[in-house]
C-alpha positions as CSV (number, residue, x, y, z in Angstrom):
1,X,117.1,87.1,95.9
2,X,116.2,90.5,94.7
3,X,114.3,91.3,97.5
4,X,117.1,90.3,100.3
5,X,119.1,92.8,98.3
6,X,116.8,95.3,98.8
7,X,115.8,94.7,102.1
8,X,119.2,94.3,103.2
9,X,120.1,97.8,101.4
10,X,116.8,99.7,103.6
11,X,116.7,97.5,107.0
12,X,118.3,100.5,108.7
13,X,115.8,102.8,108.6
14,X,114.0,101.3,111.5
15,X,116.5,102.0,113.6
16,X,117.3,105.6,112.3
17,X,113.9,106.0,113.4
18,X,114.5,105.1,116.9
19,X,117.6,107.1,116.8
20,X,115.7,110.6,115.9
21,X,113.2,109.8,118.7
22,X,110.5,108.4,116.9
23,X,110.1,105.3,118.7
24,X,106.6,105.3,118.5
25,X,106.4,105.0,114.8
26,X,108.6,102.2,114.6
27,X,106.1,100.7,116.7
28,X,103.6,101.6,114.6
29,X,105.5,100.4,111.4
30,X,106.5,97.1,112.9
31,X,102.6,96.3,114.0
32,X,101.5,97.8,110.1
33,X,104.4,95.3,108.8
34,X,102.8,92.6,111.2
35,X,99.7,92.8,110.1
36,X,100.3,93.2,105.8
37,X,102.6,89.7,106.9
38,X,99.5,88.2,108.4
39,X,96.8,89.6,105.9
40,X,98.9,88.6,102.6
41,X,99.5,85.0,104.0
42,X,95.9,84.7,104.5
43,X,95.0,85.4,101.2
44,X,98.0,83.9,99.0
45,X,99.0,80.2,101.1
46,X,96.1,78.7,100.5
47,X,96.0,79.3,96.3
48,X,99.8,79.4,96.6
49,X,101.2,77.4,99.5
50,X,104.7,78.1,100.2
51,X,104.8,80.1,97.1
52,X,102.4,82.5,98.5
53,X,104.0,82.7,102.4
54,X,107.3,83.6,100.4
55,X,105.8,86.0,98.4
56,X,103.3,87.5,101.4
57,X,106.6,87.7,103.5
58,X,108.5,89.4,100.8
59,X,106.0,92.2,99.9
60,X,104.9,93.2,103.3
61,X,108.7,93.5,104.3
62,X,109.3,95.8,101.1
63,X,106.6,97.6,101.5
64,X,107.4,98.3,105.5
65,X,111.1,99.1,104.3
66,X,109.5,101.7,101.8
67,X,107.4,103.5,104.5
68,X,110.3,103.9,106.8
69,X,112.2,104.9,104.2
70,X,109.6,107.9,104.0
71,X,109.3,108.2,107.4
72,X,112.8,108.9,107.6
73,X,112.9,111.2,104.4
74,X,110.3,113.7,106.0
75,X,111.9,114.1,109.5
76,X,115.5,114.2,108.3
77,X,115.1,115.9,104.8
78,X,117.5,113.3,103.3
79,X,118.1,110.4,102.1
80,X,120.7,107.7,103.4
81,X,120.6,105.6,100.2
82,X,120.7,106.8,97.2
83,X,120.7,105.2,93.2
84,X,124.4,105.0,93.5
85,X,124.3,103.1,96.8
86,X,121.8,100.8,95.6
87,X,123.8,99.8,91.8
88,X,126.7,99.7,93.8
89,X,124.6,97.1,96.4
90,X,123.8,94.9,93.6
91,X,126.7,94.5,91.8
């Protein structure tokens, strides 16, 4: 639950990427994202099973989410969200 909060919160940045011309990197992001997805399921289904897929899914999304949210914070020199956003998100 905590992570579709999150996710839901930073999802945007992807396409504020595109938006500022960086393309390319989204590509890049979406193919690093891919394969974190792939790698983490491979390691964590078969101790964990579904568990694992969930958590695999999860963590490469966030972590994806998080680079874009970088990405964006160095070519813009702002953030979008900010602490308020977020407690005000999850209430």
């Amino acid at each position: 639950m905590l992570t579709q909060i999150v996710y839901s919160a930073m999802s945007f940045y992807g396409n504020i990427l595109i938006y500022i011309h960086k393309q390319k990197m989204e590509y890049l992001n979406n193919f690093v994202i891919l394969s974190m997805a792939i790698g983490l399921n491979v390691l964590l289904i078969p101790t964990y099973g579904v568990l694992g897929a969930a958590i695999a899914t999860s963590v490469a999304l966030l972590l994806g989410n998080l680079l874009q949210l970088i990405q964006v914070k160095y070519f813009t020199k702002t953030f979008f969200i900010t602490p308020h956003f977020l407690k005000k998100e999850a209430s």
